[in-house]
mmCIF file as Biopython writes it, N, C-alpha, C and O atoms, coordinates in Angstrom:
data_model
#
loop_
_atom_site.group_PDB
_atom_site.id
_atom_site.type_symbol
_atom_site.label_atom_id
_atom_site.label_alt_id
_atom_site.label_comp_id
_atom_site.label_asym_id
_atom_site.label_entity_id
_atom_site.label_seq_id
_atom_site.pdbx_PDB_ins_code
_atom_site.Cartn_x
_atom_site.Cartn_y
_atom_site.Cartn_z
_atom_site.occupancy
_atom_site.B_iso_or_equiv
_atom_site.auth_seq_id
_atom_site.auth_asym_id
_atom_site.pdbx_PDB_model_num
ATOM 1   N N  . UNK A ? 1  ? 18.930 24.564 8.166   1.0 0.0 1  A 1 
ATOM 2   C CA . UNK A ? 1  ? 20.331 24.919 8.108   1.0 0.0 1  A 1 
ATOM 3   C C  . UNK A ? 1  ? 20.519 26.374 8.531   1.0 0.0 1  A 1 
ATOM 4   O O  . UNK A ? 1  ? 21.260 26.753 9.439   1.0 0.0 1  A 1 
ATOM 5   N N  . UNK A ? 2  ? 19.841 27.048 7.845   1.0 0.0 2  A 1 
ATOM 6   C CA . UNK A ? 2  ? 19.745 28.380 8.402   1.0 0.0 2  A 1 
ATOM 7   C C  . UNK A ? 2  ? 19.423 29.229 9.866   1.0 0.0 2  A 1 
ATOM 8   O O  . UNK A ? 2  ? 19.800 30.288 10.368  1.0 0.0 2  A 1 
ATOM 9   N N  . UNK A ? 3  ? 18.490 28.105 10.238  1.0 0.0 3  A 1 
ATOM 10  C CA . UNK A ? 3  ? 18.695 28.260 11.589  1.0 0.0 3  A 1 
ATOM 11  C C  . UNK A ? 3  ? 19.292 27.844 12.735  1.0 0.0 3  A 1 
ATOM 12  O O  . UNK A ? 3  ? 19.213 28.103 13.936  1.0 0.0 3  A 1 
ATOM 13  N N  . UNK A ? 4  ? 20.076 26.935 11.834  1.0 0.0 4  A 1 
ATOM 14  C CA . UNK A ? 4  ? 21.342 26.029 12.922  1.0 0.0 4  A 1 
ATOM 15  C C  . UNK A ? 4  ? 22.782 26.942 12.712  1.0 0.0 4  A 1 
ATOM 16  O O  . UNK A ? 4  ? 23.856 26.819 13.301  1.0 0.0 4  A 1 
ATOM 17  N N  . UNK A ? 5  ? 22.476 27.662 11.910  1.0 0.0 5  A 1 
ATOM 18  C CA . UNK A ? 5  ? 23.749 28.782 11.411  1.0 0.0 5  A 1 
ATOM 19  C C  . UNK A ? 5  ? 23.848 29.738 12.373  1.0 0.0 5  A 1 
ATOM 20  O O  . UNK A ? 5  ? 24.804 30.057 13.080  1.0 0.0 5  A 1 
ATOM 21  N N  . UNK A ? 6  ? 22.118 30.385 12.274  1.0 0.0 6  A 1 
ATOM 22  C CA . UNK A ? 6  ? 21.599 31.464 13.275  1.0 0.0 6  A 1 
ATOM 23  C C  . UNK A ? 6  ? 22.033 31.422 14.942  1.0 0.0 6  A 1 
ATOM 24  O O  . UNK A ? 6  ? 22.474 32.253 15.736  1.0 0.0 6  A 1 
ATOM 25  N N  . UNK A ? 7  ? 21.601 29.783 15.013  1.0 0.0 7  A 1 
ATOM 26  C CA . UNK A ? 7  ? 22.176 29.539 16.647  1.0 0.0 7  A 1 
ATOM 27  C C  . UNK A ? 7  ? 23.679 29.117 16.846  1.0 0.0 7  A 1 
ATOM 28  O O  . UNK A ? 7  ? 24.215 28.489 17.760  1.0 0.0 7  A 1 
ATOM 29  N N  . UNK A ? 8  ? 24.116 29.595 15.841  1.0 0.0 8  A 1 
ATOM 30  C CA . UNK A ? 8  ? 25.818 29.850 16.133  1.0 0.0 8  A 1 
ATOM 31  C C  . UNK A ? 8  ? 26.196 28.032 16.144  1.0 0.0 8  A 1 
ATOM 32  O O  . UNK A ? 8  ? 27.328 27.676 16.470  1.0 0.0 8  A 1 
ATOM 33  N N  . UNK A ? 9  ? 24.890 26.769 15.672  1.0 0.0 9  A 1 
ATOM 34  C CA . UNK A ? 9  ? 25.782 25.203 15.909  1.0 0.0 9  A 1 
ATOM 35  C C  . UNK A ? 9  ? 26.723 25.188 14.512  1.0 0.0 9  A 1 
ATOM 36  O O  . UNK A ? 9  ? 26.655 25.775 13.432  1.0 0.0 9  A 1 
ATOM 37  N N  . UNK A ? 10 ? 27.714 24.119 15.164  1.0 0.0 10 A 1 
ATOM 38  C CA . UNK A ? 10 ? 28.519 23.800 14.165  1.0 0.0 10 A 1 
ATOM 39  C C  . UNK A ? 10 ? 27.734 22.976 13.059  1.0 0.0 10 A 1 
ATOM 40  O O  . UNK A ? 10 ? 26.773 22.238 13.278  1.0 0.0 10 A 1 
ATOM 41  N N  . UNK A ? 11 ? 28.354 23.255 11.760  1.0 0.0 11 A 1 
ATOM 42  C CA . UNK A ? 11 ? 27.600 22.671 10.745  1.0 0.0 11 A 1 
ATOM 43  C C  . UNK A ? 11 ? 28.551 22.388 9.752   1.0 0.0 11 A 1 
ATOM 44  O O  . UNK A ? 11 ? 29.310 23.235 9.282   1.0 0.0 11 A 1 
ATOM 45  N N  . UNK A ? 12 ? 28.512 20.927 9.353   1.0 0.0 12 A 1 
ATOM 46  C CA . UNK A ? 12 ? 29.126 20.687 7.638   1.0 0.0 12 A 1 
ATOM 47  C C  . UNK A ? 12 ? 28.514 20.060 6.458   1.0 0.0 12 A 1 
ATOM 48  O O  . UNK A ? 12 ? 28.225 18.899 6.166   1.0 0.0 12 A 1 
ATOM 49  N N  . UNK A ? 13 ? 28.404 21.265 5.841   1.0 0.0 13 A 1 
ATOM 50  C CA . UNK A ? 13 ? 27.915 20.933 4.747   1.0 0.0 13 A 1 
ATOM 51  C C  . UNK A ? 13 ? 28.716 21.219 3.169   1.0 0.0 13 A 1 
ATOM 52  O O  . UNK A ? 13 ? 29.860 21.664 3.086   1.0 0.0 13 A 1 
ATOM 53  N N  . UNK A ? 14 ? 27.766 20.828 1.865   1.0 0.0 14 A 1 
ATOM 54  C CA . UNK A ? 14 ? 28.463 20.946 0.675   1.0 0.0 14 A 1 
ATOM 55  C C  . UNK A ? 14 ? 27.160 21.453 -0.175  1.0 0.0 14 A 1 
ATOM 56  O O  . UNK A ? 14 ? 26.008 21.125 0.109   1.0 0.0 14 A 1 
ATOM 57  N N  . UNK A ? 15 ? 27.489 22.219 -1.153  1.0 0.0 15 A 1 
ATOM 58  C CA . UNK A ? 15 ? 26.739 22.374 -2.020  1.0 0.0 15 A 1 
ATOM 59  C C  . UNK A ? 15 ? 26.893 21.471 -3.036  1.0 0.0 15 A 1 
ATOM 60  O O  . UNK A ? 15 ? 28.001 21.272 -3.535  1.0 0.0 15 A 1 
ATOM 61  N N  . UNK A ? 16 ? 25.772 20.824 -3.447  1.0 0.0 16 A 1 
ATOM 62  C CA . UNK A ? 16 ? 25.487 19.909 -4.653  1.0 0.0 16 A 1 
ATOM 63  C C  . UNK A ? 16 ? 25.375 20.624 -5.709  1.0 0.0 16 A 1 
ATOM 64  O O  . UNK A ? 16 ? 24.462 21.429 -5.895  1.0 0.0 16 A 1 
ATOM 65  N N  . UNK A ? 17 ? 26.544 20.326 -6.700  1.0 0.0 17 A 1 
ATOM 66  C CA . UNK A ? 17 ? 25.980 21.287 -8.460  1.0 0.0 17 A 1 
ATOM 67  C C  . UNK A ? 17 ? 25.860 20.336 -9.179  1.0 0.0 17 A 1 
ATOM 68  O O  . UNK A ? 17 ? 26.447 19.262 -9.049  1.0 0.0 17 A 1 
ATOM 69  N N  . UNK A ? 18 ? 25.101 20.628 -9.996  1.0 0.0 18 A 1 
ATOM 70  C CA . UNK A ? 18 ? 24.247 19.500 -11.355 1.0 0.0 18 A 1 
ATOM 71  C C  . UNK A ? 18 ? 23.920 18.875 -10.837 1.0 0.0 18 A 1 
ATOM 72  O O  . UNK A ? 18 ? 24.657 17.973 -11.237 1.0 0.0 18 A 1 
ATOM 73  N N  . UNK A ? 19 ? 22.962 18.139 -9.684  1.0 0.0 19 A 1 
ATOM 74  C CA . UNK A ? 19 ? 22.936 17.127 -9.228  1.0 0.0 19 A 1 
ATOM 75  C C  . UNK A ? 19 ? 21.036 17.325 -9.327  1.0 0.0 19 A 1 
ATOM 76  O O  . UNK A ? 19 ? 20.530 18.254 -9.957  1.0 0.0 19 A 1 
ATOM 77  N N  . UNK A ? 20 ? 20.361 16.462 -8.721  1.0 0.0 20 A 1 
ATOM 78  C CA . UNK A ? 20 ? 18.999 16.457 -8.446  1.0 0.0 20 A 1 
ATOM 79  C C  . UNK A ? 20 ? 18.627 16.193 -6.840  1.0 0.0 20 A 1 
ATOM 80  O O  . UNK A ? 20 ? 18.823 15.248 -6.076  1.0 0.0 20 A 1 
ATOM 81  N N  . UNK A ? 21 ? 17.972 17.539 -6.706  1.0 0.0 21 A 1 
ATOM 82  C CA . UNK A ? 21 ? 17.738 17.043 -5.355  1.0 0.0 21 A 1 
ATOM 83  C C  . UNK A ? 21 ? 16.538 16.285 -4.799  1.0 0.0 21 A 1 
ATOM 84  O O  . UNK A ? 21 ? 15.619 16.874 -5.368  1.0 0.0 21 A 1 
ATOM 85  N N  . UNK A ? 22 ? 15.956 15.315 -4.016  1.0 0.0 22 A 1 
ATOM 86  C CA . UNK A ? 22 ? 14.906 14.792 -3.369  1.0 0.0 22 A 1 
ATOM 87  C C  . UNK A ? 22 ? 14.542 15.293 -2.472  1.0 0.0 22 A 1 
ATOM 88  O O  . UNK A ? 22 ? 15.236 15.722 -1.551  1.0 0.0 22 A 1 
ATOM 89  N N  . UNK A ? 23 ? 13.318 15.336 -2.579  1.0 0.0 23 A 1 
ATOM 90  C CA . UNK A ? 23 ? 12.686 15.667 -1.274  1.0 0.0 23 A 1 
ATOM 91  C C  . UNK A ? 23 ? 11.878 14.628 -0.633  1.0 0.0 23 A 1 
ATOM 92  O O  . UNK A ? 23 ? 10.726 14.486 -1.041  1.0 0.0 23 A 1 
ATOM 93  N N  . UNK A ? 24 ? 12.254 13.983 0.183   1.0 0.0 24 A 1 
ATOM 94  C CA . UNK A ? 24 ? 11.755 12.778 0.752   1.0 0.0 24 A 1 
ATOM 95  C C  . UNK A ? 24 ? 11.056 12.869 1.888   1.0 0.0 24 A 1 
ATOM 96  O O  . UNK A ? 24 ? 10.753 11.842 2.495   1.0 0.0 24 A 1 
ATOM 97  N N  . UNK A ? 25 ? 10.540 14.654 2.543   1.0 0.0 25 A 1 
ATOM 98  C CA . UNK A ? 25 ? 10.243 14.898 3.335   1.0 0.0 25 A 1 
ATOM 99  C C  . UNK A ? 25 ? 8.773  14.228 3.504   1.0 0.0 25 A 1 
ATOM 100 O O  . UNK A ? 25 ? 8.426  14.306 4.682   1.0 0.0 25 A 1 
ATOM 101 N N  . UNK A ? 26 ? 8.100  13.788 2.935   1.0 0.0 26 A 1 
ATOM 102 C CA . UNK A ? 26 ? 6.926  13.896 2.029   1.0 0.0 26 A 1 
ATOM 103 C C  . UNK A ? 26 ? 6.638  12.544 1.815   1.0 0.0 26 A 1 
ATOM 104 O O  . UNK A ? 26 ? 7.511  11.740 1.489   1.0 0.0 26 A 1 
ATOM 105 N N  . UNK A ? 27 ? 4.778  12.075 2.077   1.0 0.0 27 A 1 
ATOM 106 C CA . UNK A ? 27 ? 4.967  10.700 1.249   1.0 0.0 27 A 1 
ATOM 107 C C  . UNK A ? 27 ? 5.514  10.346 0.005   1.0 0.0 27 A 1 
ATOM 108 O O  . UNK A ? 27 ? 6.408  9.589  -0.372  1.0 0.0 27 A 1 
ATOM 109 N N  . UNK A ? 28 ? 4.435  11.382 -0.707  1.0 0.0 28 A 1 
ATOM 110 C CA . UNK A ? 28 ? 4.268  11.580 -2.364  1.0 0.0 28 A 1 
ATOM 111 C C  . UNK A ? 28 ? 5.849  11.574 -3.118  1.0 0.0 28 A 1 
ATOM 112 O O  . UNK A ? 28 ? 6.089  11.017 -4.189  1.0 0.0 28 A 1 
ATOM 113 N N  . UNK A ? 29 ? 6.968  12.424 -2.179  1.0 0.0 29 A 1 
ATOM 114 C CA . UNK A ? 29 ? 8.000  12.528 -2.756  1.0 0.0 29 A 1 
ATOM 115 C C  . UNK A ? 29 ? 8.876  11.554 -2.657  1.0 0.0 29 A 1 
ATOM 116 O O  . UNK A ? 29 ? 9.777  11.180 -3.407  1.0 0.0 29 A 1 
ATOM 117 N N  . UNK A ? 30 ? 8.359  11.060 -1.269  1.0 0.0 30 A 1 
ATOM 118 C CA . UNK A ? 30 ? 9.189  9.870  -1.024  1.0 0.0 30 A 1 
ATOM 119 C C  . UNK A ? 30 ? 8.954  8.414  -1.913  1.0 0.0 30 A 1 
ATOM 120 O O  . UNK A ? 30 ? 9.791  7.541  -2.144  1.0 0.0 30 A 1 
ATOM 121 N N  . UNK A ? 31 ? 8.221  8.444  -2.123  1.0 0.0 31 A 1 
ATOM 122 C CA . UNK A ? 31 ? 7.242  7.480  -3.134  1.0 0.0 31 A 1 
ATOM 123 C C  . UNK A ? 31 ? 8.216  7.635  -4.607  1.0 0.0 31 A 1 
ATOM 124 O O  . UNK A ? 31 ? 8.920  6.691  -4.966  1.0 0.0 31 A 1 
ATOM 125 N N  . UNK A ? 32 ? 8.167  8.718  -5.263  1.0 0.0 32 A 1 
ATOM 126 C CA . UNK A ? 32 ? 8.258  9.097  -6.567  1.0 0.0 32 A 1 
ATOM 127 C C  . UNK A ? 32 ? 10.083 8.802  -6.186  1.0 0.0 32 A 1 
ATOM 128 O O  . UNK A ? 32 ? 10.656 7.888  -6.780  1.0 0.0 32 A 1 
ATOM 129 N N  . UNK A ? 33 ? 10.557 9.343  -5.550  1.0 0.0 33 A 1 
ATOM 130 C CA . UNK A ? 33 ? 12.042 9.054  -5.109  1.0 0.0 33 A 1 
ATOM 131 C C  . UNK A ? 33 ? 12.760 7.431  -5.740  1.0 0.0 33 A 1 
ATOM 132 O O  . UNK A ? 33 ? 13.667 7.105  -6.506  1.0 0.0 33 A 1 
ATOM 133 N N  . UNK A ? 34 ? 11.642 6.679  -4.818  1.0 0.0 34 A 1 
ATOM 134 C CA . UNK A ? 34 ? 12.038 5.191  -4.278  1.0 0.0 34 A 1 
ATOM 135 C C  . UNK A ? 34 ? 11.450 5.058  -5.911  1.0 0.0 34 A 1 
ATOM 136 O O  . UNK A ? 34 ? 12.366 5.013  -6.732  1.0 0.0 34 A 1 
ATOM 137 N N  . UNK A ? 35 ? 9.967  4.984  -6.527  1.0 0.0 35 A 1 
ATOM 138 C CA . UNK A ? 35 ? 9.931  4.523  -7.572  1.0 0.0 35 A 1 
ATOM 139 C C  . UNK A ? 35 ? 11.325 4.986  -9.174  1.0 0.0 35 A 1 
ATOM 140 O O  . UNK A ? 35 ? 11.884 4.263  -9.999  1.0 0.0 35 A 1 
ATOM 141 N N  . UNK A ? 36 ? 11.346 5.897  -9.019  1.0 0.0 36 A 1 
ATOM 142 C CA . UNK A ? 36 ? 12.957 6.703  -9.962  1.0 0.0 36 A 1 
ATOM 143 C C  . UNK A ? 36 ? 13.869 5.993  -9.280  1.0 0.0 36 A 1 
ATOM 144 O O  . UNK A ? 36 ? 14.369 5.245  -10.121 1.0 0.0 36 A 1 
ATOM 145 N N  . UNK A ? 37 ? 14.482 5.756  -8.014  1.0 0.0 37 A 1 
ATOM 146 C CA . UNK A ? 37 ? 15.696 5.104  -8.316  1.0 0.0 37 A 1 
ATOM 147 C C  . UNK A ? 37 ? 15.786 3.294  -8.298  1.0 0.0 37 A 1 
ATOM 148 O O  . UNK A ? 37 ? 16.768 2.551  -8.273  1.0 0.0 37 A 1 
ATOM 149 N N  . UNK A ? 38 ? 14.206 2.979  -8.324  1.0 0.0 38 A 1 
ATOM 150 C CA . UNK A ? 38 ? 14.325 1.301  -8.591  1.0 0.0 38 A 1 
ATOM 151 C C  . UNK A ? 38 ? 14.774 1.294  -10.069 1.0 0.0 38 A 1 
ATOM 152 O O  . UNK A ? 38 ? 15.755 0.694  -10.509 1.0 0.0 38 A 1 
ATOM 153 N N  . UNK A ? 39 ? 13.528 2.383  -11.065 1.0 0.0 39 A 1 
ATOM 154 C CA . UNK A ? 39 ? 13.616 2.098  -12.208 1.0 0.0 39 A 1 
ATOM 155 C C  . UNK A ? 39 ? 15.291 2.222  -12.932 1.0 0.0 39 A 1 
ATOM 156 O O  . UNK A ? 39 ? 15.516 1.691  -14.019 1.0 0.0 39 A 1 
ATOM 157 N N  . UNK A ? 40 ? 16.261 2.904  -12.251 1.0 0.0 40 A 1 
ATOM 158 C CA . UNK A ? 40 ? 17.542 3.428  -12.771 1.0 0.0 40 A 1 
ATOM 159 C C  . UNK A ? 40 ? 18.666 1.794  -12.085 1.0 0.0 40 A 1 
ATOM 160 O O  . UNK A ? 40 ? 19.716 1.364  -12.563 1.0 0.0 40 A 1 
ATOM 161 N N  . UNK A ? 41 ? 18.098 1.425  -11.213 1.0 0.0 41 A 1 
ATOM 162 C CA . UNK A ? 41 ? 18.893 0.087  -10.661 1.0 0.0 41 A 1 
ATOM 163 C C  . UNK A ? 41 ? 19.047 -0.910 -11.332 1.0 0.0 41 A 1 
ATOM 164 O O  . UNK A ? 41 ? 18.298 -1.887 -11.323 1.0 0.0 41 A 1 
ATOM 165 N N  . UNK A ? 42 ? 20.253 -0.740 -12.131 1.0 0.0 42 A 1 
ATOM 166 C CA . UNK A ? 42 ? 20.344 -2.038 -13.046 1.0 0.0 42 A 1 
ATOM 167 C C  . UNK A ? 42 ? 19.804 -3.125 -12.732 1.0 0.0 42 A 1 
ATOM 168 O O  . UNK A ? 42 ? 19.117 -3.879 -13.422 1.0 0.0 42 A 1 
ATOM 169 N N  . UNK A ? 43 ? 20.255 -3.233 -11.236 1.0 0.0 43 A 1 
ATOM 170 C CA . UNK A ? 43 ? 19.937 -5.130 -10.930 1.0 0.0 43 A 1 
ATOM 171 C C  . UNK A ? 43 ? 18.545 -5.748 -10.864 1.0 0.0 43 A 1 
ATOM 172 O O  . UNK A ? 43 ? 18.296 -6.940 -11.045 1.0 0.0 43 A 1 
ATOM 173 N N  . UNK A ? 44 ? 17.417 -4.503 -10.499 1.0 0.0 44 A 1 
ATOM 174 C CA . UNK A ? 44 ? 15.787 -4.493 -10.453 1.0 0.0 44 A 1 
ATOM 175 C C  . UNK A ? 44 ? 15.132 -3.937 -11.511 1.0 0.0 44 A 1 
ATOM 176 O O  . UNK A ? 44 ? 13.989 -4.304 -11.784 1.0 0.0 44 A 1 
ATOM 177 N N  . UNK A ? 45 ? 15.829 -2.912 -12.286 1.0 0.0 45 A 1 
ATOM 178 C CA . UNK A ? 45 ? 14.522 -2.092 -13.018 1.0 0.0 45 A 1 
ATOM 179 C C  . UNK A ? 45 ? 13.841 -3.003 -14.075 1.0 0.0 45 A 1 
ATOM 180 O O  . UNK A ? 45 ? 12.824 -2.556 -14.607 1.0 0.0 45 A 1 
ATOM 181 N N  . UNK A ? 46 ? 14.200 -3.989 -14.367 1.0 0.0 46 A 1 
ATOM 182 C CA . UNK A ? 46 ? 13.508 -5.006 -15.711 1.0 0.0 46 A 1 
ATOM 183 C C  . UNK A ? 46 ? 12.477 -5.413 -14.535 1.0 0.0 46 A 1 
ATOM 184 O O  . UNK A ? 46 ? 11.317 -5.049 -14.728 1.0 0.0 46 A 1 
ATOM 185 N N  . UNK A ? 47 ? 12.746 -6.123 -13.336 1.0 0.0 47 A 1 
ATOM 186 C CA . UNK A ? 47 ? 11.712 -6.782 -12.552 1.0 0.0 47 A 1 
ATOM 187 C C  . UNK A ? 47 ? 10.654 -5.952 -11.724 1.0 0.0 47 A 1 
ATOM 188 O O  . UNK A ? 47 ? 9.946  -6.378 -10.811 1.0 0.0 47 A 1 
ATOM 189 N N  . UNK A ? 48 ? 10.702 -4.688 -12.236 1.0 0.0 48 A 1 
ATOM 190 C CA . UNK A ? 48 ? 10.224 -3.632 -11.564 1.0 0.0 48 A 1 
ATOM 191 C C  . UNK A ? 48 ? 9.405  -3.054 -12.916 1.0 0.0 48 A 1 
ATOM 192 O O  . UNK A ? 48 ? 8.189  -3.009 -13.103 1.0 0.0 48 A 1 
ATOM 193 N N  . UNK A ? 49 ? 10.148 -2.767 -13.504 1.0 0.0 49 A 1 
ATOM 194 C CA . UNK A ? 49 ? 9.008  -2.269 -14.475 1.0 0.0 49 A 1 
ATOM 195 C C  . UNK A ? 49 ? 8.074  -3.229 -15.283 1.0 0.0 49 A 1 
ATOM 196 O O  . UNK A ? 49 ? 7.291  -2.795 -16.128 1.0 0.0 49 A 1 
ATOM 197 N N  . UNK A ? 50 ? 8.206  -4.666 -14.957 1.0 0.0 50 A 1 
ATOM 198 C CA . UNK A ? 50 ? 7.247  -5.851 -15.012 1.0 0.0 50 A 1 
ATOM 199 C C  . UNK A ? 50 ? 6.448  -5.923 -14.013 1.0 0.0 50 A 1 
ATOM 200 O O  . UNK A ? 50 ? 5.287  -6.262 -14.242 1.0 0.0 50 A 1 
ATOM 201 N N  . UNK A ? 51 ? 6.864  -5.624 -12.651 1.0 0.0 51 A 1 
ATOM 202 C CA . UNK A ? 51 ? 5.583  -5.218 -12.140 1.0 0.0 51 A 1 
ATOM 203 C C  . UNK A ? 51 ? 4.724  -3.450 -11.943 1.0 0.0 51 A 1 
ATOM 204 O O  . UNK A ? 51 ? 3.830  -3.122 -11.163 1.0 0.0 51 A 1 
ATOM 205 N N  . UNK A ? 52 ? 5.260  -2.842 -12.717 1.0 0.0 52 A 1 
ATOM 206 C CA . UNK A ? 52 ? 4.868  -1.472 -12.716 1.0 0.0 52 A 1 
ATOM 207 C C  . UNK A ? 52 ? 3.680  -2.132 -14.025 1.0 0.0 52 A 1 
ATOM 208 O O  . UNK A ? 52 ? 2.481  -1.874 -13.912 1.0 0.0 52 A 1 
ATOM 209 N N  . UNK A ? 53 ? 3.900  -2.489 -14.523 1.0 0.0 53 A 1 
ATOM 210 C CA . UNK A ? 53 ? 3.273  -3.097 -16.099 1.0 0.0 53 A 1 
ATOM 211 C C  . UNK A ? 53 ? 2.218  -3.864 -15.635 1.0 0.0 53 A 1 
ATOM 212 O O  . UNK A ? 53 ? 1.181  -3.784 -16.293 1.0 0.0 53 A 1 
ATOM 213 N N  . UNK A ? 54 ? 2.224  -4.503 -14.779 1.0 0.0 54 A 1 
ATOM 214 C CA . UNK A ? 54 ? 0.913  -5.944 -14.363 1.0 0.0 54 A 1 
ATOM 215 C C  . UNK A ? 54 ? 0.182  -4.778 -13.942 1.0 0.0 54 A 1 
ATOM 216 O O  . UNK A ? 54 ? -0.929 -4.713 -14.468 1.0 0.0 54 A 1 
ATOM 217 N N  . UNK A ? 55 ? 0.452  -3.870 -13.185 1.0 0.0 55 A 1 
ATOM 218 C CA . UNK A ? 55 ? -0.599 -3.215 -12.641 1.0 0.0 55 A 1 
ATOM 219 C C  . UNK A ? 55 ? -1.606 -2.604 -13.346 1.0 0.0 55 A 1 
ATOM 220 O O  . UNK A ? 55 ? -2.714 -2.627 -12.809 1.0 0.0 55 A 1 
ATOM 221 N N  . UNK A ? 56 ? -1.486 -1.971 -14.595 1.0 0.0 56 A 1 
ATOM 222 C CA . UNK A ? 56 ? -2.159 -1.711 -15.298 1.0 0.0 56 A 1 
ATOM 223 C C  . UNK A ? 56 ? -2.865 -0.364 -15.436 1.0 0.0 56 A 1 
ATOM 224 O O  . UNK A ? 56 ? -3.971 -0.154 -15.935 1.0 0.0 56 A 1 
ATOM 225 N N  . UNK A ? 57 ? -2.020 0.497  -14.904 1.0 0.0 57 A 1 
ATOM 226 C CA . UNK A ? 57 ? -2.184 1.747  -14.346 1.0 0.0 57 A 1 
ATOM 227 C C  . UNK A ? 57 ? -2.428 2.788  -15.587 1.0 0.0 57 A 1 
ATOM 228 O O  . UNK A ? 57 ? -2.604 3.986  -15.363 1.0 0.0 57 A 1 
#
């Protein structure tokens, strides 16, 4: 962003407050991302954390 500022491009953005940010740049983060918002998905997290559970981790 900062350097799209620097080269004078147009840019729109917002600042996020209270919020959580992801970093999905990343396997590891991307991973931990996708696993946090299955577990918060009403419609999956019971069938998800039944298989988080078989695994035996």
């Amino acid at each position: 962003l900062k350097l799209m500022l620097k080269d004078q491009k147009h840019v729109l953005a917002v600042e996020i407050m209270n919020g959580k940010y992801y970093d999905t740049g990343n396997k590891i983060e991307y991973m931990k991302t996708v696993v946090e918002f299955a577990l918060r998905h009403p419609e999956i997290n019971g069938e998800f954390k039944r298989f988080l559970n078989d695994l035996r981790i």
